[in-house]
Each structure stands twice: as structure tokens, then as C-alpha cells.
C-alpha positions in Angstrom: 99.1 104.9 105.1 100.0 108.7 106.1 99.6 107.7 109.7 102.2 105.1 109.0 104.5 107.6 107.0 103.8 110.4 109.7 104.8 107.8 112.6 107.6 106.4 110.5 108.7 110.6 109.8 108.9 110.5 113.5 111.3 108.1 114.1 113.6 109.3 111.2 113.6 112.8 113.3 114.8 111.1 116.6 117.3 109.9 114.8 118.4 112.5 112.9 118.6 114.3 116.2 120.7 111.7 117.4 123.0 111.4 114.5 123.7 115.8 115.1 124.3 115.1 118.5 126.8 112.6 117.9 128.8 114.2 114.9 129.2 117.5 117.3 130.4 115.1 120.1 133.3 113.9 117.1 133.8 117.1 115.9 135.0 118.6 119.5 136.8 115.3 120.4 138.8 116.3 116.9 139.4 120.0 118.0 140.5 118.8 121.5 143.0 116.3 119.5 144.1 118.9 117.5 144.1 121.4 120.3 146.3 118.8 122.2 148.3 117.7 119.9 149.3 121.6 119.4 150.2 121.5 122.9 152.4 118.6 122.5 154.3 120.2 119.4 155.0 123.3 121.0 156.0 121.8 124.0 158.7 119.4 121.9 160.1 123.0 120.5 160.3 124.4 124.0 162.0 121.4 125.0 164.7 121.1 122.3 164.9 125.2 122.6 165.8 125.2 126.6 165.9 122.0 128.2 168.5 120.5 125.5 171.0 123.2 126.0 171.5 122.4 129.6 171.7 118.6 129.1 173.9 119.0 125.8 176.3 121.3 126.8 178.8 121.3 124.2 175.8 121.2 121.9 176.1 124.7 120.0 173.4 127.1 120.0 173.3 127.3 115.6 172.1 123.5 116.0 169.9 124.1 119.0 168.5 127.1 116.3 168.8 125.0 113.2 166.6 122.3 115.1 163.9 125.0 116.0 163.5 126.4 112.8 163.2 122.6 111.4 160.5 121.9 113.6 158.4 125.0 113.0 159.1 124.6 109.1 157.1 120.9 109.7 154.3 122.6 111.4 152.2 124.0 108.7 152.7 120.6 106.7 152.0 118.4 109.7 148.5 120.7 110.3 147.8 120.4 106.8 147.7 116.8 106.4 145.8 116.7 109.4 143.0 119.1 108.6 142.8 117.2 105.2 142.1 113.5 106.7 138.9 114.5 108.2 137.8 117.0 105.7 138.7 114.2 102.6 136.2 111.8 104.6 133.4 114.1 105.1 133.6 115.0 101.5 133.6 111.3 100.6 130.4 110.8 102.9 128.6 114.2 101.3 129.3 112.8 97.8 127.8 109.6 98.1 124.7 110.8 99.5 124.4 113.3 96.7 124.6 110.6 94.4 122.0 108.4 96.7 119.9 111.6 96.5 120.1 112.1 92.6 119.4 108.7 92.4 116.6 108.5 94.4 115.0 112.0 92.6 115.7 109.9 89.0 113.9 106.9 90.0 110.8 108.9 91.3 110.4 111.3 88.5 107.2 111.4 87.2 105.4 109.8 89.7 102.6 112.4 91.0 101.4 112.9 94.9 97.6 112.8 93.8 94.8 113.2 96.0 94.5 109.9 97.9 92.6 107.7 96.0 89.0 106.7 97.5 87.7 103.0 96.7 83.9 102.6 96.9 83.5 100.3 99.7 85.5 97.2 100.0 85.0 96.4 96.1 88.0 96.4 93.9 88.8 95.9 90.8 92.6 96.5 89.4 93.1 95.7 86.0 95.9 95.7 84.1 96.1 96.8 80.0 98.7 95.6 77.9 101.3 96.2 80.7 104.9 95.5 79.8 108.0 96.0 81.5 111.7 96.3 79.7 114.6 95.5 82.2 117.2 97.6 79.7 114.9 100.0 76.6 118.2 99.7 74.8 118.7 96.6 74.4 116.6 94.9 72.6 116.7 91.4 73.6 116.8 92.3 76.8 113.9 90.3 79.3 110.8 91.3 79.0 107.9 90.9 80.6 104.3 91.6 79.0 102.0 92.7 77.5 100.0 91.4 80.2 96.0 92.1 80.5 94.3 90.8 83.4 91.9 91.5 86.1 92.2 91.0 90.4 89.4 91.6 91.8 87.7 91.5 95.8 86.4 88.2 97.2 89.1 86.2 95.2 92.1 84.0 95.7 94.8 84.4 92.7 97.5 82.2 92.5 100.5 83.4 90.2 103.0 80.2 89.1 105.9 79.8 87.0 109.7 78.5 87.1 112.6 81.2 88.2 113.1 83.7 85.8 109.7 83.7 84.5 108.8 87.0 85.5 106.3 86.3 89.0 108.4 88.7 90.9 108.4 91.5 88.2 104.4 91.2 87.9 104.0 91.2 91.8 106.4 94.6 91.5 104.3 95.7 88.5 101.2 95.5 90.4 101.9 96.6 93.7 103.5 99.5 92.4 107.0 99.2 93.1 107.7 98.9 89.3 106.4 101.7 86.8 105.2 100.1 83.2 107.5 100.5 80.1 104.0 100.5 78.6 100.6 100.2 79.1 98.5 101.5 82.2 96.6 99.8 85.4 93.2 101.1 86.5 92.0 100.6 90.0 88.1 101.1 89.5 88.6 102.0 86.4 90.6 105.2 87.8 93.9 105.6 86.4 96.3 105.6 89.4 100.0 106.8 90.2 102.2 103.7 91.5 103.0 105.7 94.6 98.9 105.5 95.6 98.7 102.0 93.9 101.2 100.4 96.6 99.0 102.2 99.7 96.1 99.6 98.7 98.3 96.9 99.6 99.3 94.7 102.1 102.5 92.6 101.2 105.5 90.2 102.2 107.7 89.9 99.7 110.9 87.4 99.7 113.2 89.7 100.7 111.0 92.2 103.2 112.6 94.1 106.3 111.4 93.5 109.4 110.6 97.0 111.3 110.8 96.9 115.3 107.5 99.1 115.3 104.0 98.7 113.8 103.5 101.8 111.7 100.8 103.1 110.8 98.7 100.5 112.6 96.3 101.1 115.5 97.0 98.1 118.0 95.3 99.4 120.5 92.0 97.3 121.5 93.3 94.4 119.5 95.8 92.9 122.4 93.7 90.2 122.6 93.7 89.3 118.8 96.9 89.5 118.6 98.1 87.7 121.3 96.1 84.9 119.8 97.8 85.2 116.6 101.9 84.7 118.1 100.6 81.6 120.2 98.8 80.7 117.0 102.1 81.3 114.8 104.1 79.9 118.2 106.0 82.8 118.2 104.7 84.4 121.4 107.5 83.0 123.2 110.0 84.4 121.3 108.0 88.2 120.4 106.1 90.7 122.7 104.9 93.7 121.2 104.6 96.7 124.0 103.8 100.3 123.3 103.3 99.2 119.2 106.8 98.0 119.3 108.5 94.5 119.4 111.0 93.3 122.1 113.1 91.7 119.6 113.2 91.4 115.8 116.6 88.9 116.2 114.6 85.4 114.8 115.0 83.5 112.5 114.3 83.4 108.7 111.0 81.4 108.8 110.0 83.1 112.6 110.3 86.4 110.6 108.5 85.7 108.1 105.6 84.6 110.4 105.6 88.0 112.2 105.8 89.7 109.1 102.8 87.9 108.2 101.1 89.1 111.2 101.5 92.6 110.7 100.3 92.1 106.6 97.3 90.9 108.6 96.4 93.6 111.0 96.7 96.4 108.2 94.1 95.4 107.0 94.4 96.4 103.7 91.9 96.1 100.4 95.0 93.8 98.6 97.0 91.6 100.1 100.1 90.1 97.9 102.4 87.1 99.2 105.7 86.2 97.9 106.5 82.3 98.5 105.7 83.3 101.8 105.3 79.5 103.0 108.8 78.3 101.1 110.5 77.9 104.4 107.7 77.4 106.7 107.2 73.6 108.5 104.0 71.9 107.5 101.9 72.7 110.1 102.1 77.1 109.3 101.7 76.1 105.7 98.6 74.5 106.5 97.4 77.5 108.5 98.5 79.9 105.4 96.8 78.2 102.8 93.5 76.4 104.8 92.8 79.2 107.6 94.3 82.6 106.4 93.7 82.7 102.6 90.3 81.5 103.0 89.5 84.1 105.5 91.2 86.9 104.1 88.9 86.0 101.3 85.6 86.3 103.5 86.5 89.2 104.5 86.2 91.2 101.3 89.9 91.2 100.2 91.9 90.6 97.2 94.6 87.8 97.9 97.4 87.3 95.0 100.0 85.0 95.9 102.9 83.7 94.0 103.4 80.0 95.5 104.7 76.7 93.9 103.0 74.5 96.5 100.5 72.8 93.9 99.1 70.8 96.9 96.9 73.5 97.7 96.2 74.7 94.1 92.5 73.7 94.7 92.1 76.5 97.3 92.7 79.3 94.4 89.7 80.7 92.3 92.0 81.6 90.1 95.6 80.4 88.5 98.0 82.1 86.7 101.1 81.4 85.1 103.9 83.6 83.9 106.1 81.6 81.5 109.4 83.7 79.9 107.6 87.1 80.8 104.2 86.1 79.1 100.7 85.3 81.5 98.3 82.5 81.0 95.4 81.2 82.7 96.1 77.7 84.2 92.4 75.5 84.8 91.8 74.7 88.0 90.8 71.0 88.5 
């Protein structure tokens, strides 16, 4: 995960470089407007001052002089209105990212930069106690999910179910980090963790993921061959290259998306993995391939696979079932 941030810090410098370059390039484009425009003012005066007397000739030289003194009244008006259009929009800008900033500094207090937290092996265990998450603490019939108490551990397949609004998507926040309890606490190993260090144990493609153009944080070197295999597999090879870690094209559609992002979940190779109705909008055959081929061997492989599906077809291929009804969890039997 810091090899993905470092990489990912990179990029946000190239393009903070860029973004100086190009608001010095707009700056002096303004100053040679302005600089212009000055030209072109004083030029008008001249104009009025010497040219107008020889074409006007019974014009008298108190109008000639009124018309000067008009002119150069409107100048400092006419400059101030213009220094206050671009100034009025750069202030604008500077106050909504102050906001974005404050906003961003209020939603991470609290959350600590531990040391990074070191699993024994491959074996986890991430348990949740009498979690519960309040949408709005003032209000108090506000939705609710919890208290929840429940255990995901390595080597299983847990399926989490339930109609919309239940509360799947705030338990696959809760756990993966994104979401910080109202109450209660998850362990991983038994080690109290910050969300910040819970989400770098995962893996996950959530409904409404972004697609980067570059795999962060993930060494694809030596695995050309795998994953080659994997876009013919996904039929998406002839749609996606991926040179120098990057991809030739992220413009695809919904469900091709979906499948690459699936694809890069995969080669992070990470203890968790967490899948959001990832095979809603996928044809029969992928679906298949998610839930007989993928799941299963994600599963041999020593991970953790939650994943919130309503495909009951493939129920069977869970160890586990869970199902979140108005915020609350229950254990469904499998059959």
C-alpha cells in the first residue's frame, strides 16, 4: 500500500507541476491583455487629442479637451473592474478548496497513522463488536445500522444479502474502513486497528469504483503472461493493453470496467477481498467465471472473500450467508 500511495504521490506531482505551468502561461496572457489593451486606450486618447482636430476642424479645442479629460476620468474605473474579474475568480477558486480542505481535515480527525499493522501469515481474523453506525447522532430516528457482532475469517466465502436500504453497503463501508463506527470497535487479530490501516488489508470493487489509467502500487512485472491470460479470459484483451503498468484506454463500458477492475482487485493480492454486486451487470458467462472459477480460488489461496450479491443461484458456493435486514445482521442457513 505505500508503494501504491508513493507511486500515486508521483503522479499528483507531475500534475501539480503541470497545473503551475499552465496558470503562469494565463497569468502573462492576462498581463499582455491588459498591457495591450492599455495600449489601445492611450492610443484612442492620442487619437481624439490630435488626429480629430485636423479632421474636425471647426471642432473647438474645449471639446477636443473636455473629451480627453472624459476618457482619462474612465480609466481608473475601467482598470478597476478589470483587475477585479480575475482576482473575484481566483478568490472564488481559493475559497472552495479551503472549504474542500476543512472538510477533508473534519472527516479524518481522529484517525491515527499507526505503525503498519503486521498479520501473522496469511491467517486473519476481523471481528466486529457491537458495531453500529448512525447516519445523523441527532436525530434519533434516523437509519441505523447495528449493533452488529460477527466474524470473517481466511479460507472463507461470505455472502452478505438483503433488499436496498438494508444496510449491505454501510457494513461493506464499515468493514473496509471507509466508515468509522458510531460505536463499538473491529479487531483484526484481535489487535485493535485504525480504519485508515484496516482498508490497506483489502482488496475491493465497490458499485460505484473509479477506474485509474495506472496500476498503483502493484508490481506487474514478471506477471505479463498471467495477465494477458486474464483480458483474453475476461475478453477484454481486445479492447485493453497495459504497457509500462499503464492502460491504453480506460473509455469501456460499464460492465468491461468492471471486469478490469476486477482484474486489478486480483493482482493485489490482498489478505481481504470485498465485492459489491460486482456481477449485476455482467452477461452469464463472466458470472459464471466470478462465482465457479474466481471465488473458489481466491478461497484456496488463503484469502477472505465477502461479497454482497443477490444472485441466489450461486448461494451454494458461500460457507457462509448473511443477511442485513433494516440495519440488523442475521445468519441465513445454507442448504
Amino acid at each position: 500500500m505505500a508503494k501504491e500511495k508513493n507511486e500515486f504521490e508521483v503522479d499528483l506531482e507531475k500534475s501539480c507541476d503541470k497545473y503551475r505551468v499552465k496558470k503562469g502561461q494565463s497569468a502573462l496572457a492576462f498581463a499582455n491583455m491588459f498591457v495591450i489593451g492599455e495600449m489601445l486606450f492611450t492610443l484612442a486618447i492620442g487619437f481624439i487629442a490630435l488626429i480629430f482636430p485636423l479632421i474636425l476642424r471647426n471642432l473647438e479645442s474645449t471639446n477636443v479637451a473636455s473629451y480627453v479629460f472624459i476618457l482619462l476620468y474612465m480609466t481608473g474605473p475601467v482598470h478597476g473592474i478589470l483587475d477585479t474579474i480575475p482576482n473575484a475568480i481566483e478568490v472564488k477558486i481559493s475559497f472552495k478548496r479551503i472549504n474542500d480542505l476543512l472538510e477533508q481535515i473534519y472527516n479524518s480527525k481522529g484517525k491515527e497513522y499507526d505503525e503498519l499493522f503486521q498479520y501473522e501469515g496469511n491467517n486473519i481474523n476481523l471481528k466486529l463488536n457491537d458495531v453500529e453506525y448512525f447516519y445523523d447522532n441527532n436525530d434519533e430516528k434516523s437509519f441505523k445500522v447495528g449493533p452488529i457482532n460477527y466474524e470473517f475469517n481466511t479460507g472463507e466465502i461470505i455472502f452478505i444479502i438483503g433488499g436496498n436500504g438494508s444496510g449491505k453497503s454501510t457494513l461493506a463501508k464499515l468493514i473496509t474502513g471507509l466508515y468509522a463506527p458510531s460505536k463499538g470497535s473491529i479487531t483484526l487479530n484481535n489487535n485493535k486497528i485504525s480504519e485508515v490501516l484496516l482498508n490497506e488489508n483489502y482488496s475491493a470493487v465497490f458499485g460505484d469504483f473509479y477506474l485509474f489509467d495506472k496500476l498503483y502500487g502493484i508490481d506487474h512485472r514478471g506477471k505479463e503472461k498471467e495477465i494477458q491470460k486474464y483480458l483474453e479470459l475476461l475478453q477484454i484483451n481486445n479492447k485493453v493493453e497495459i504497457v509500462d503498468g499503464k492502460f491504453s484506454t480506460t473509455k469501456l463500458s460499464t460492465g468491461q470496467k468492471k471486469r478490469l477492475a476486477l482484474l486489478i482487485s486480483y493482482l493485489e493480492d490482498r489478505p481481504i477481498y470485498l465485492f459489491d454486486e460486482w456481477a449485476a451487470d455482467q452477461d452469464p458467462e463472466f458470472r459464471l467465471f466470478f462465482y465457479d472459477t474466481l471465488l473458489p480460488k481466491l478461497k484456496r489461496s488463503g484469502k477472505c472473500v465477502i461479497a454482497i450479491t443477490h444472485d441466489d443461484r450461486y448461494f451454494d458456493m458461500a460457507d457462509k450467508i448473511i443477511k442485513m435486514e433494516f440495519g440488523k445482521l442475521k445468519t441465513v442457513e445454507i442448504k
